[in-house]
MIVEXGU-884515 format. One record per residue: x, y, z of N, C-alpha, C in turn. Coordinates in steps of 0.2 Angstrom, whole numbers, padded with zeros to 4 digits, always signed. Example, Ala and Ser with C-alpha at 12.3 -4.5 7.8 and 13.67 -1.06 7.14 Angstrom:
<nodes>
+0066-0028+0039+0062-0022+0039+0066-0016+0039
+0064-0011+0035+0068-0005+0036+0064+0000+0039
</nodes>
This chain:
<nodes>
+0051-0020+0110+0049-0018+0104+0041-0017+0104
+0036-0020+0099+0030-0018+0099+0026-0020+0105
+0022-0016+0108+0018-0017+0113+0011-0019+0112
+0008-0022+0112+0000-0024+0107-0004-0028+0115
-0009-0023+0116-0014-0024+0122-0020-0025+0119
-0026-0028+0122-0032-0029+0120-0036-0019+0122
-0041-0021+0119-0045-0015+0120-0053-0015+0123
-0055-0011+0124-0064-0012+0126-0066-0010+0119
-0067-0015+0113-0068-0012+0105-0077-0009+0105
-0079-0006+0101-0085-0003+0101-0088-0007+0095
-0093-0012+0093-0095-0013+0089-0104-0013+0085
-0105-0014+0079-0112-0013+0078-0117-0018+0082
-0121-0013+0084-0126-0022+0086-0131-0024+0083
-0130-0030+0079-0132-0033+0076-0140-0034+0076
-0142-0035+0083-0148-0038+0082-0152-0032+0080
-0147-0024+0080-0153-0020+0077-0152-0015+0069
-0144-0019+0067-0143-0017+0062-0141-0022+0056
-0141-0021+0050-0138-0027+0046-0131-0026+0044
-0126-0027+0045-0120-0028+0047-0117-0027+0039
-0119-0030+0034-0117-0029+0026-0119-0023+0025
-0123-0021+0028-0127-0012+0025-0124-0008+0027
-0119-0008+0033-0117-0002+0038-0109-0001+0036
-0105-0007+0035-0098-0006+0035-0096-0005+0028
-0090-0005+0026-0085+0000+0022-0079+0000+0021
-0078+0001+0014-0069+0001+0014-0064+0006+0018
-0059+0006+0018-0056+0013+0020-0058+0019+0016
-0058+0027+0021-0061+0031+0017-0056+0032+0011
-0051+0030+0011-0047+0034+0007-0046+0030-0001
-0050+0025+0000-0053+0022-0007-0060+0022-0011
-0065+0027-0006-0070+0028-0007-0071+0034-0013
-0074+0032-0018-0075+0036-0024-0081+0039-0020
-0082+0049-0025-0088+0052-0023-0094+0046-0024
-0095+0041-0029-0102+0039-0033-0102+0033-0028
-0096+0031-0025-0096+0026-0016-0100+0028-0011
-0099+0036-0010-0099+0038-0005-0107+0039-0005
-0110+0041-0010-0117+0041-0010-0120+0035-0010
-0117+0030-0011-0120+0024-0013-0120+0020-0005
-0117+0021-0002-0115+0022+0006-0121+0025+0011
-0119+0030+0011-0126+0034+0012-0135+0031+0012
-0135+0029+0005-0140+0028+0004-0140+0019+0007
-0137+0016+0008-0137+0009+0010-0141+0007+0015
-0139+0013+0021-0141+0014+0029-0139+0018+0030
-0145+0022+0035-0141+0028+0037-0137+0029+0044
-0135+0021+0046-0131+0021+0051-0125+0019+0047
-0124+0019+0042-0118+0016+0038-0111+0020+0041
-0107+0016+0042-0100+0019+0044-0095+0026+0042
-0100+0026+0034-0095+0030+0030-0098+0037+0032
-0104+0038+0035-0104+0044+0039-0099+0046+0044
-0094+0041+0048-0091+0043+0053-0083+0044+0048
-0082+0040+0042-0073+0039+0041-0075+0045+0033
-0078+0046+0033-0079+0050+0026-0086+0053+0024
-0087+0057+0030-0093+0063+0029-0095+0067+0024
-0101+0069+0020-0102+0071+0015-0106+0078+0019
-0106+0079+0025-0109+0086+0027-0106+0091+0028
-0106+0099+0027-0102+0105+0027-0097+0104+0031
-0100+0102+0039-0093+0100+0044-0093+0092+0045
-0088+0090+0041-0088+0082+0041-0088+0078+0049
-0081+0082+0050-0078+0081+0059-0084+0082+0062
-0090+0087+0062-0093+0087+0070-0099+0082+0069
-0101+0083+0061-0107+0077+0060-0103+0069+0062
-0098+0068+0062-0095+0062+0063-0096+0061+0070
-0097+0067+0075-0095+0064+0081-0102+0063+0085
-0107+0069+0081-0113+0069+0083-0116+0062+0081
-0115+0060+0075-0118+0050+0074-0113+0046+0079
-0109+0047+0080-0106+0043+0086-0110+0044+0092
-0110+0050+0095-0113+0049+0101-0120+0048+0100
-0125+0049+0093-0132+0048+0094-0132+0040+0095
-0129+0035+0089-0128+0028+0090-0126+0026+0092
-0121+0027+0099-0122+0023+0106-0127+0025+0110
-0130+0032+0109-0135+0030+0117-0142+0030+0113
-0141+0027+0105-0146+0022+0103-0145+0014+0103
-0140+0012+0106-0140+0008+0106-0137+0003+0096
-0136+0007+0093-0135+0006+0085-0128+0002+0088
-0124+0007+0091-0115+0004+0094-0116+0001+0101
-0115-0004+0101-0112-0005+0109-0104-0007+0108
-0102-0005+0116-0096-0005+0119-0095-0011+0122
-0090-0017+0121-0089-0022+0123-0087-0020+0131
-0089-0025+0135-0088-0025+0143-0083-0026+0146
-0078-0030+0142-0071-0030+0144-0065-0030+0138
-0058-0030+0141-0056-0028+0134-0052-0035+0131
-0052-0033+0125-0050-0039+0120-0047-0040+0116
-0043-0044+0112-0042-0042+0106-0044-0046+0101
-0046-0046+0095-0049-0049+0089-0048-0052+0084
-0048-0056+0084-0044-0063+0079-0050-0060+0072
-0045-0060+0068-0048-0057+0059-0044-0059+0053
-0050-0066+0052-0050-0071+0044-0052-0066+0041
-0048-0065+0033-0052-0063+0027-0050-0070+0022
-0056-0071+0019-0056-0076+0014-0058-0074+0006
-0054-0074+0003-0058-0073-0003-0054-0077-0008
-0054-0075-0015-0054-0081-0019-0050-0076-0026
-0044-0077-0027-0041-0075-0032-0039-0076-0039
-0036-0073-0042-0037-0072-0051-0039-0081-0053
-0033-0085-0051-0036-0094-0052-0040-0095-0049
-0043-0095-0045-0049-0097-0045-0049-0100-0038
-0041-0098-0033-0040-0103-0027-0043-0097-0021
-0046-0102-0017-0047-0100-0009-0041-0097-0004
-0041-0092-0004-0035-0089+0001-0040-0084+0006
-0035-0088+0013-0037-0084+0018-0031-0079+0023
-0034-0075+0024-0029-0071+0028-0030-0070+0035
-0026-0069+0039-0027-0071+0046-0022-0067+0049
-0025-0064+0055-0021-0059+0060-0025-0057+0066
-0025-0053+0069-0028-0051+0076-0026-0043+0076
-0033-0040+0077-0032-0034+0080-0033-0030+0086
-0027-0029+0089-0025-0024+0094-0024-0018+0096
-0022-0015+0101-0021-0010+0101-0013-0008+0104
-0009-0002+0099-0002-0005+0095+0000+0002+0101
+0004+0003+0105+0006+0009+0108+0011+0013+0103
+0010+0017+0104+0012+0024+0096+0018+0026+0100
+0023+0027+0094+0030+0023+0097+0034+0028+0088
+0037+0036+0089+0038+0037+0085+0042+0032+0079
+0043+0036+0073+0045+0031+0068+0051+0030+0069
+0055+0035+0071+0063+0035+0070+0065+0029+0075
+0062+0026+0079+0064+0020+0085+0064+0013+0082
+0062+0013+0076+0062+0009+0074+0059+0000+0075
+0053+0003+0078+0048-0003+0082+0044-0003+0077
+0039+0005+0075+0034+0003+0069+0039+0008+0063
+0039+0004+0058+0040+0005+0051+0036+0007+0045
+0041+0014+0043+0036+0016+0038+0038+0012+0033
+0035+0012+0028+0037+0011+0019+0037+0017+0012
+0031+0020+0017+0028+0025+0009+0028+0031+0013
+0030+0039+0009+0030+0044+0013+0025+0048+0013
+0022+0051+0017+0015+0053+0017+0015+0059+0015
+0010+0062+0016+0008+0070+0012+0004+0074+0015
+0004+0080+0017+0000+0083+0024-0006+0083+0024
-0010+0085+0018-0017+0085+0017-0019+0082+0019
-0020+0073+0019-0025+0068+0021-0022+0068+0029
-0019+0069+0031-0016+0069+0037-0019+0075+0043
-0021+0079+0041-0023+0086+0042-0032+0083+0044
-0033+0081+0038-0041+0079+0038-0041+0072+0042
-0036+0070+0042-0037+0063+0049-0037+0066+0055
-0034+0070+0055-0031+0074+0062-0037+0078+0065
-0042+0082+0060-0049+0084+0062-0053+0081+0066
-0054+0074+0062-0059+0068+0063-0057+0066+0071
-0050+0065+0072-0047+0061+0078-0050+0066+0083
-0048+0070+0083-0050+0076+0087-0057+0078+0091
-0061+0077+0083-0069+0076+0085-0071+0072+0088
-0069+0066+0086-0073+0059+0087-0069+0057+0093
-0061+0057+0095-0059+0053+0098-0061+0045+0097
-0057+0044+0092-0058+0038+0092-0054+0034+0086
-0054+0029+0085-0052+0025+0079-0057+0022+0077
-0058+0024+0068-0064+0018+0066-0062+0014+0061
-0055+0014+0057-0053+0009+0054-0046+0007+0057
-0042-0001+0055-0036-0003+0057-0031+0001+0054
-0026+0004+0056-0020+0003+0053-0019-0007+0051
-0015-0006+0047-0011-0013+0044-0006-0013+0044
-0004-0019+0047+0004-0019+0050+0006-0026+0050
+0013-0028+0046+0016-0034+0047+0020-0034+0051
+0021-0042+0054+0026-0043+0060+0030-0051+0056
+0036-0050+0057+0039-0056+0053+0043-0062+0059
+0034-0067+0058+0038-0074+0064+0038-0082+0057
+0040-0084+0055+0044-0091+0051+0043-0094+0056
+0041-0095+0061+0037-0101+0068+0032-0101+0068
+0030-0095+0064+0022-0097+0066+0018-0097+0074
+0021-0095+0078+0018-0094+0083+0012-0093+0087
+0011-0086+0083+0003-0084+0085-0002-0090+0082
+0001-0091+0076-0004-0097+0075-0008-0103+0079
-0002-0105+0084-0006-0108+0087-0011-0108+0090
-0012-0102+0093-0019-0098+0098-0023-0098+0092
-0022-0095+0086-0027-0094+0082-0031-0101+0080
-0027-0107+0078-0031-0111+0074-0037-0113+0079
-0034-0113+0089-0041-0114+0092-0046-0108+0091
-0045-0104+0091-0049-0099+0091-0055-0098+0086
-0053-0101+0081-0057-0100+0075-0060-0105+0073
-0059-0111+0078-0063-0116+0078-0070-0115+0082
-0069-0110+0086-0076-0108+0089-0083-0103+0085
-0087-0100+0085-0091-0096+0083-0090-0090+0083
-0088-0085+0077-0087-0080+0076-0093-0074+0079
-0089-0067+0082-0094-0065+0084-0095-0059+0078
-0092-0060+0070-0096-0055+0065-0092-0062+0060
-0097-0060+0056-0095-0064+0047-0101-0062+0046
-0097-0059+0040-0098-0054+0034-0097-0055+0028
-0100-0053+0021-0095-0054+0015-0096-0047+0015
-0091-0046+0011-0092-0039+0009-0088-0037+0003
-0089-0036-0003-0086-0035-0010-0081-0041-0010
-0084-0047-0010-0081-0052-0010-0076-0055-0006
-0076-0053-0001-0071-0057+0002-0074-0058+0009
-0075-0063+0012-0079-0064+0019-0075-0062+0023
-0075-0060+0029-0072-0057+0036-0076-0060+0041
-0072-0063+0043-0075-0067+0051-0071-0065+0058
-0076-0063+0064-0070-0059+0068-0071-0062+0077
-0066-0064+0079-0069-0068+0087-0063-0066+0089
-0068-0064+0096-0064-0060+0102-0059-0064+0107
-0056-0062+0107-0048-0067+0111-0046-0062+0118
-0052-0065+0124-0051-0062+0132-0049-0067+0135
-0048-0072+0133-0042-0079+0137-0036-0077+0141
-0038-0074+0147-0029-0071+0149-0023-0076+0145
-0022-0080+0146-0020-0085+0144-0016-0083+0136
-0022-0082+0132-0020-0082+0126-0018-0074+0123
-0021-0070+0128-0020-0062+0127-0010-0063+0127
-0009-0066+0135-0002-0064+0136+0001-0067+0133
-0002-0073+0129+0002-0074+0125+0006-0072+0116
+0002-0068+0115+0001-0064+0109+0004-0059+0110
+0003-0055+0117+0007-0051+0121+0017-0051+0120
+0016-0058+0122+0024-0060+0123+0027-0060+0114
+0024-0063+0112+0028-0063+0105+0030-0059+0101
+0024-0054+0103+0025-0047+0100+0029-0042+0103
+0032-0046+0109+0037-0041+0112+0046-0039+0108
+0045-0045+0103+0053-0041+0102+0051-0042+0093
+0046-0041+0093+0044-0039+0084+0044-0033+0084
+0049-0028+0077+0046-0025+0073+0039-0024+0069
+0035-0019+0068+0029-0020+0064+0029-0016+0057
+0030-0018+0054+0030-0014+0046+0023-0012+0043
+0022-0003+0043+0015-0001+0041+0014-0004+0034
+0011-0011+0032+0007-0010+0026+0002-0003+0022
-0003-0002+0026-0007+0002+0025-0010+0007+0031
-0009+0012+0030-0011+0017+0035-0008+0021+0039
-0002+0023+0034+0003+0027+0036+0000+0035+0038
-0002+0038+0035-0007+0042+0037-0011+0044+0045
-0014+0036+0046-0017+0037+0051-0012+0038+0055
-0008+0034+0055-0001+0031+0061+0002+0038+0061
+0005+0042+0057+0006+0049+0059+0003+0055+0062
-0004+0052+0061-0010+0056+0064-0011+0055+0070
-0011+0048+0071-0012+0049+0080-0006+0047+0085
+0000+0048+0081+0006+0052+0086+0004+0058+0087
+0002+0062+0081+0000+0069+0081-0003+0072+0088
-0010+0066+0088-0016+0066+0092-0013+0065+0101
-0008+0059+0099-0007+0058+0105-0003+0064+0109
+0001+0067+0105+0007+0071+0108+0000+0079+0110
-0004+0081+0107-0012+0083+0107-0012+0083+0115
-0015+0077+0117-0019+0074+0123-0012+0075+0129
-0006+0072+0126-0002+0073+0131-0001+0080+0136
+0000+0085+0130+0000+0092+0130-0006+0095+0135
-0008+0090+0135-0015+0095+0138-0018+0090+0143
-0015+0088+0145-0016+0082+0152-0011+0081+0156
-0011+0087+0162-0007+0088+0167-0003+0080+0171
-0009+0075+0170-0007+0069+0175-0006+0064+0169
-0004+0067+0162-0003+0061+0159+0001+0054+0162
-0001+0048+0160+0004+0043+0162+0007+0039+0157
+0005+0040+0150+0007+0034+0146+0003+0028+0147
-0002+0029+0147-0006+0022+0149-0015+0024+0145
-0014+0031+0145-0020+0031+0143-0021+0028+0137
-0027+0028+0134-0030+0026+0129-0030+0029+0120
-0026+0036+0123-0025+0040+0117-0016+0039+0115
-0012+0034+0119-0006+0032+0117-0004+0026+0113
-0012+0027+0112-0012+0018+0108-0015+0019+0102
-0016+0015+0095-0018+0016+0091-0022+0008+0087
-0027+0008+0085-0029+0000+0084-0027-0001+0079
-0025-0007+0078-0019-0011+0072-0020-0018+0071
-0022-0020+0065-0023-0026+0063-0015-0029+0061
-0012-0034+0065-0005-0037+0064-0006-0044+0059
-0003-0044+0056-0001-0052+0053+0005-0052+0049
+0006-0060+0051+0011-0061+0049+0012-0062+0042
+0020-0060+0039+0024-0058+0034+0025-0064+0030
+0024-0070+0036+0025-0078+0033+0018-0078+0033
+0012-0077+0034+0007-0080+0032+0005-0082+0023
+0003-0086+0023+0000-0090+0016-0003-0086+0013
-0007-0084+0018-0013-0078+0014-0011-0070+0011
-0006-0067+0014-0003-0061+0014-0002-0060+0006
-0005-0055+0003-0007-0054-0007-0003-0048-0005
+0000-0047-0009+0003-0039-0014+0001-0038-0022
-0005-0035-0023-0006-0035-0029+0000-0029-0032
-0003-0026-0039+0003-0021-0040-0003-0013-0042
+0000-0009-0041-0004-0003-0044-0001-0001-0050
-0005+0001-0055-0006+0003-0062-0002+0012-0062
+0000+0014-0065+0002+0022-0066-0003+0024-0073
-0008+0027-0075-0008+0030-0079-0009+0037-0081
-0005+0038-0089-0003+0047-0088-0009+0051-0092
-0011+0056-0090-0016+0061-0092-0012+0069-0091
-0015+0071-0097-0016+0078-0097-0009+0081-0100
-0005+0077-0100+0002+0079-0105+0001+0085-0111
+0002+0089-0111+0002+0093-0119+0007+0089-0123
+0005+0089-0130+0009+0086-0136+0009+0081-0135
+0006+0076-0129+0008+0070-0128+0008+0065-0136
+0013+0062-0138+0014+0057-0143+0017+0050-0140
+0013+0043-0139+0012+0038-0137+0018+0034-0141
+0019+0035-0147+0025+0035-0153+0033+0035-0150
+0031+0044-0148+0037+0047-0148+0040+0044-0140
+0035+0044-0137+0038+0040-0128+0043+0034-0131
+0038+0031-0135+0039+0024-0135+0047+0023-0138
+0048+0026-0143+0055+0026-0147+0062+0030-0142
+0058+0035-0135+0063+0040-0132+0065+0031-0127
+0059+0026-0125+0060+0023-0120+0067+0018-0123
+0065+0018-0128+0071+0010-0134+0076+0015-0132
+0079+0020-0131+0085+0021-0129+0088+0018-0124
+0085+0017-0118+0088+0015-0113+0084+0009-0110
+0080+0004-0114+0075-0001-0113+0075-0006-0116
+0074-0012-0118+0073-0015-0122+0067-0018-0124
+0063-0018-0128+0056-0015-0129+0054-0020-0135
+0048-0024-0133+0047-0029-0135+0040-0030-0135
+0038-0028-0146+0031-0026-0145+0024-0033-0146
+0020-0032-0143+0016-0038-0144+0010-0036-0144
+0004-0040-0146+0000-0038-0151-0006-0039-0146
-0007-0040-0140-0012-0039-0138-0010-0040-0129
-0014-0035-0125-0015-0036-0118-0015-0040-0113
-0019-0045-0118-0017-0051-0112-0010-0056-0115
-0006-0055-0119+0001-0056-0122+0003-0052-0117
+0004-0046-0115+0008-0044-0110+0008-0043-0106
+0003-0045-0104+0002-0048-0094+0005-0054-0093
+0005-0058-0097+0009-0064-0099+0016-0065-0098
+0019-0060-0104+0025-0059-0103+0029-0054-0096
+0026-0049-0094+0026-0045-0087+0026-0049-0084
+0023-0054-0082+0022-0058-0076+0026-0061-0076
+0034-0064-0081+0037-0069-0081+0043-0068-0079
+0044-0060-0079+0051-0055-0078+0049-0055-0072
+0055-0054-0067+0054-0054-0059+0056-0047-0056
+0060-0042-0061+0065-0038-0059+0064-0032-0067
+0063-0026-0065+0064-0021-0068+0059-0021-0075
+0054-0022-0074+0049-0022-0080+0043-0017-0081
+0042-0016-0085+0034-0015-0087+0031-0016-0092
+0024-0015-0092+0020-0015-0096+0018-0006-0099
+0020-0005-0106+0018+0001-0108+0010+0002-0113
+0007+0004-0113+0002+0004-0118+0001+0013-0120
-0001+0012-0127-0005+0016-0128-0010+0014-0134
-0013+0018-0138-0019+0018-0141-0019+0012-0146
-0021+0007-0144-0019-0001-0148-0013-0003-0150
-0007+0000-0143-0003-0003-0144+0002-0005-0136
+0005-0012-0137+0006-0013-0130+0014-0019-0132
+0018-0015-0126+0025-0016-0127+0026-0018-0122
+0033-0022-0120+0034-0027-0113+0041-0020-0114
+0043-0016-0108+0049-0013-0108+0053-0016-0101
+0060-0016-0102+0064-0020-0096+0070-0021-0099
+0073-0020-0092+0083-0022-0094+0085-0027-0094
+0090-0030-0098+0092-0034-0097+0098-0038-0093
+0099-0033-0090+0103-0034-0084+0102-0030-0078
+0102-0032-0074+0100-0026-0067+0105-0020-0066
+0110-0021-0071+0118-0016-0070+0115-0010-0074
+0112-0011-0078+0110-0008-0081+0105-0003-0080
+0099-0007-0075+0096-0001-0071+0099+0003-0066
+0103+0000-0063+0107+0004-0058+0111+0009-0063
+0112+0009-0067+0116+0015-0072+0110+0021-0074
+0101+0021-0073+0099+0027-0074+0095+0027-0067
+0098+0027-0062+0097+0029-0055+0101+0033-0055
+0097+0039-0048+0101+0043-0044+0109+0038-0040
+0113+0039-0040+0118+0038-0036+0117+0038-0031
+0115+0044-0028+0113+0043-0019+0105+0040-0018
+0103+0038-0022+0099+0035-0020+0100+0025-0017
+0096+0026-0011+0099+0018-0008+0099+0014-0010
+0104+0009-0012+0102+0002-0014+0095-0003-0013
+0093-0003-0007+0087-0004-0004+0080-0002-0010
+0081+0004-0009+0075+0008-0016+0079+0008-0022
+0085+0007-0026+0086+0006-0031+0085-0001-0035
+0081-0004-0029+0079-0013-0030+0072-0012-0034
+0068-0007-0033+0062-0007-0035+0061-0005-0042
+0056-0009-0045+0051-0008-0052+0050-0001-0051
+0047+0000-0046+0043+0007-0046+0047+0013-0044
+0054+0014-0041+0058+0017-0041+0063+0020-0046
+0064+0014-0052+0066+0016-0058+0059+0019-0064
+0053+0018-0063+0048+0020-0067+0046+0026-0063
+0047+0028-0056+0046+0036-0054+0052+0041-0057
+0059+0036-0053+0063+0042-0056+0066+0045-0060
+0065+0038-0066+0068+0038-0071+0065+0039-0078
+0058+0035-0078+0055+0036-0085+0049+0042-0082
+0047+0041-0077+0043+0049-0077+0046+0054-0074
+0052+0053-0071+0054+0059-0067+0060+0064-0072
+0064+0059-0078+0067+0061-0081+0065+0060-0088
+0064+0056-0091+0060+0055-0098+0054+0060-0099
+0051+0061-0094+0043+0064-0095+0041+0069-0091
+0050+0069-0087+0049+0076-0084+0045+0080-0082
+0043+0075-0077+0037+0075-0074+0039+0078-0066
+0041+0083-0061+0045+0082-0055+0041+0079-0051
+0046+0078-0044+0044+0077-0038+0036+0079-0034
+0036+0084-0035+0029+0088-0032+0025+0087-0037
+0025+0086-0044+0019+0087-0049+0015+0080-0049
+0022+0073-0046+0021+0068-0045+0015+0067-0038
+0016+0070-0034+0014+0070-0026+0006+0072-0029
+0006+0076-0033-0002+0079-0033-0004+0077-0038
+0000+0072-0041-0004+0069-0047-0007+0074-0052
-0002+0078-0055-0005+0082-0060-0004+0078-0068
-0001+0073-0069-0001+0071-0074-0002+0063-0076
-0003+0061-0070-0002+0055-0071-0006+0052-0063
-0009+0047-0064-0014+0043-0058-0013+0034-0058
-0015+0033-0051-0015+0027-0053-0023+0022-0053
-0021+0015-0056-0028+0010-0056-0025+0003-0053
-0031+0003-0049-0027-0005-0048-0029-0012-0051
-0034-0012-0055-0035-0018-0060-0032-0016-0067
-0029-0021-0070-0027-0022-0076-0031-0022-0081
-0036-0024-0081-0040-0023-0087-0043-0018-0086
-0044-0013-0080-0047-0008-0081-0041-0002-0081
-0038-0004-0080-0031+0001-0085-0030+0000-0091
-0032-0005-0092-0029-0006-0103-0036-0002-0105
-0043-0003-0101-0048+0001-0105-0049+0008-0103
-0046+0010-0098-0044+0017-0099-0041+0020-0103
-0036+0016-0107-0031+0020-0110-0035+0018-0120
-0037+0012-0119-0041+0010-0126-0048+0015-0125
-0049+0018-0122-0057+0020-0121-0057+0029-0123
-0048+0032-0122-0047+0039-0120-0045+0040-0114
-0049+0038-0110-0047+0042-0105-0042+0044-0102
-0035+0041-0102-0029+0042-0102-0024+0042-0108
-0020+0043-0107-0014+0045-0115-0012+0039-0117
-0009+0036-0112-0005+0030-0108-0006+0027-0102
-0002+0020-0100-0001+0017-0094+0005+0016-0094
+0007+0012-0088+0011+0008-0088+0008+0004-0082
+0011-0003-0085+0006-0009-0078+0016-0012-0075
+0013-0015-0072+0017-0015-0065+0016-0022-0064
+0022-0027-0062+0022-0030-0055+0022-0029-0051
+0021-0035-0046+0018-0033-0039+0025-0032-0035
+0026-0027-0030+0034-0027-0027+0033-0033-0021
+0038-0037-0022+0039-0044-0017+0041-0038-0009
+0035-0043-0004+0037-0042+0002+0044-0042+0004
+0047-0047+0003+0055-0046+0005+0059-0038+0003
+0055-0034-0003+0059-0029-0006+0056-0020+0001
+0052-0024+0003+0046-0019+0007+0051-0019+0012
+0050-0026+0012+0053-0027+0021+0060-0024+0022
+0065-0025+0015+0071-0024+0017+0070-0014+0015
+0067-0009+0012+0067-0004+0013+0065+0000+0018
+0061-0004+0021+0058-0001+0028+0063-0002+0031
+0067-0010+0033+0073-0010+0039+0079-0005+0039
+0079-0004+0031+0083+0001+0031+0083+0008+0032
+0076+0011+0035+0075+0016+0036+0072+0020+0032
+0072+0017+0023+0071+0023+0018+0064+0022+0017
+0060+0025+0012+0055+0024+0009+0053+0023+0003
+0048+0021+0000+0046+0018-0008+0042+0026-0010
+0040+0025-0017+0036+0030-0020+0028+0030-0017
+0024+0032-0017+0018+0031-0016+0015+0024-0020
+0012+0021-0018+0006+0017-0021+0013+0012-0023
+0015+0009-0020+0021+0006-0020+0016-0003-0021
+0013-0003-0016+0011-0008-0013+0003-0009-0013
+0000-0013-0016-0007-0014-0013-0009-0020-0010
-0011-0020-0005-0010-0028+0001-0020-0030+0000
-0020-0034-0003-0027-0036-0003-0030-0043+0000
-0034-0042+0002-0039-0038+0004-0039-0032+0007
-0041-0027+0008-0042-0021+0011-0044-0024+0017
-0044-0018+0021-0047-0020+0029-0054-0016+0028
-0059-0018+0033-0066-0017+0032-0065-0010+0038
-0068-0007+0036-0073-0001+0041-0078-0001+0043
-0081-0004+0050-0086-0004+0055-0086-0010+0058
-0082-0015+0057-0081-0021+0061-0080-0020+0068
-0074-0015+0070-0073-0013+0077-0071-0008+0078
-0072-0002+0082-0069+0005+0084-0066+0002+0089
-0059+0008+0091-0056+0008+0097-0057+0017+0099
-0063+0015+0105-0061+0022+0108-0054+0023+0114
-0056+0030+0111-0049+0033+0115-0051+0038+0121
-0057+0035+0125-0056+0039+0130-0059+0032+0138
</nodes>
């Protein structure tokens, strides 16, 4: 199953750089007003290499790479390793939660085998612009995210020693602290090694990339007479955790719609009472209350000072405004009867129009989707629960896929903690 090796990781060095000022979300969440804000922080900041603001993004990327190594801004660990990574942060009540995994380097192993698991299906564009970057830079400089499912608990054991020692980075960063120690103990390598030999790994986030450096990989193969499968370009860096972890959050993403002609918030709301049961209440945080209390087939509707709980009353019931060949597996989802059903067929909205987001976008905090829609800037919303891991896990084992923005796994992983070169 999954292969997961240490790496020789490239990291900042500290003693010449301030470590909060350099690092970064994934590019792929960075807002333009981010991305300048970034820039301006340091101008060794990370988001020069994952998200370039200059005419050619891909060569200015590669040119700060090679000038901050032989400035010594990056050094290259001496031998390789892999990296035990706490994030801790503190959610809606007010609890301490920590998340715990290790990053390694995941051998790229097509989707169809069944070792790494998709969930969400991808879309050429950002694929295309990962695949530039890979090219230039050779290199990885954010984690894939990937769950592995052990109920033993096993890895934990090495971990809880590990992290009793002194971290070689701890950071806060938008709230959430990251602490990260290197794990070259033959010992505990092989044995991280071994567990992960008959695991499945399920991409939470960065499907995209995982696609790209198959891409990349098949690239380097092609063009390397003495290829062996060993090289550094067959592998891709991946933060693994467990599925049973404590810490492991699924918040939920928001849908809200824009740009509709004639859109009437009214006239939705009376099409949705035909096939929903619709239950109106007089303020936002009444219906996040109530959303939150349904497990199965709900949402939250709003428009302009007004806010509905919609949801079936029987699951049989959703199953009757599904596609028929769509799998059981994806006919389990919230967000599969709100893609196909009330915007694919109520708002007639298609498949492609969906993918490029012409009418409709998503947000992932709830209050800042009720004041999108109370403020104008959107027509409507619809808010969401979170999809249970167990519904993840069982559409990926089955081989299908979720709609986009299916999932949002929180904390994010940080940007600049550790590169994996690929040469």
């Amino acid at each position: 199953m999954a292969n997961i090796t240490p790496f020789t990781g490239i990291r900042y060095n500290q003693s010449k750089v301030e470590l909060k000022k350099v690092i970064a979300p994934p590019y792929d969440v960075i807002s333009p007003d981010q991305q300048n804000a970034y820039y301006e922080e340091s101008p060794y900041n990370v988001v020069r290499l994952i998200l370039g603001r200059e005419e050619d993004r891909y060569a200015s990327a590669a040119q700060h790479l090679k000038k901050w190594l032989g400035e010594e801004i990056l050094v290259r660990d001496d031998t390789p390793a892999l990296y035990m990574l706490a994030q801790t942060f503190t959610d809606a009540d007010g609890s301490s939660i920590t998340r715990k995994g290790f990053i390694g380097a995941c051998e790229l192993v097509k989707l169809d085998k069944g070792v790494v698991l998709p969930h969400e299906k991808t879309l050429s564009k950002p694929k295309a612009d990962r695949f530039n970057l890979m090219k230039a830079t050779q290199a990885n400089f954010s984690q894939i995210f990937g769950l592995y499912a052990d109920s033993d608990h096993k890895i934990d054991e090495v971990a809880g020693n590990i992290i009793k020692q002194t971290p070689i980075v701890d950071v806060d960063f938008e709230g959430v602290n990251n602490k990260i120690w290197r794990v070259d103990r033959n010992e505990d390598v092989a044995f991280i090694e071994q567990v992960m030999k008959d695991k499945q790994i399920l991409i939470a986030d960065g499907h995209h990339r995982y696609e790209t450096a198959l891409a990349y990989r098949d690239l380097r193969k092609n063009e390397n007479p003495d290829h062996t499968g060993k090289e550094p370009y067959n592998y891709v860096m991946m933060f693994c955790t467990n599925m049973y972890d404590p810490g492991l959050v699924i918040y939920p993403t928001h849908r809200v719609l824009h740009s509709l002609q004639n859109f009437d918030g009214a006239i939705l709301l009376n099409e949705l009472k035909k096939y929903y049961a619709v239950e109106s209440l007089g303020s936002a945080g009444e219906l996040r209350k109530k959303l939150a209390a349904i497990q199965r087939y709900a949402f939250g509707y709003v428009y302009t000072g007004s806010y509905h709980l919609v949801y079936v009353k029987q699951p049989e019931e959703a199953q009757e405004l599904l596609p028929d060949d769509m799998p059981p597996e994806v006919k389990a989802l919230d967000v599969a009867l709100l893609h196909s059903h009330i915007i694919g067929k109520v708002l007639d909205i298609s498949v492609e129009a969906q993918e490029q987001k012409l009418y409709f976008d998503y947000i992932k905090d709830f209050v800042e989707t009720v004041k999108a829609v109370e403020s104008g800037k959107v027509q409507a919303a619809f808010l969401m629960n979170p999809t249970p891991i167990d519904q993840v896990r069982s559409v990926a084992e089955a081989g299908h896929t979720m709609p986009q923005k299916s999932t949002y796994f929180f904390p994010k992983l940080v940007s600049g903690l550790v590169f994996n070169p690929l040469w």
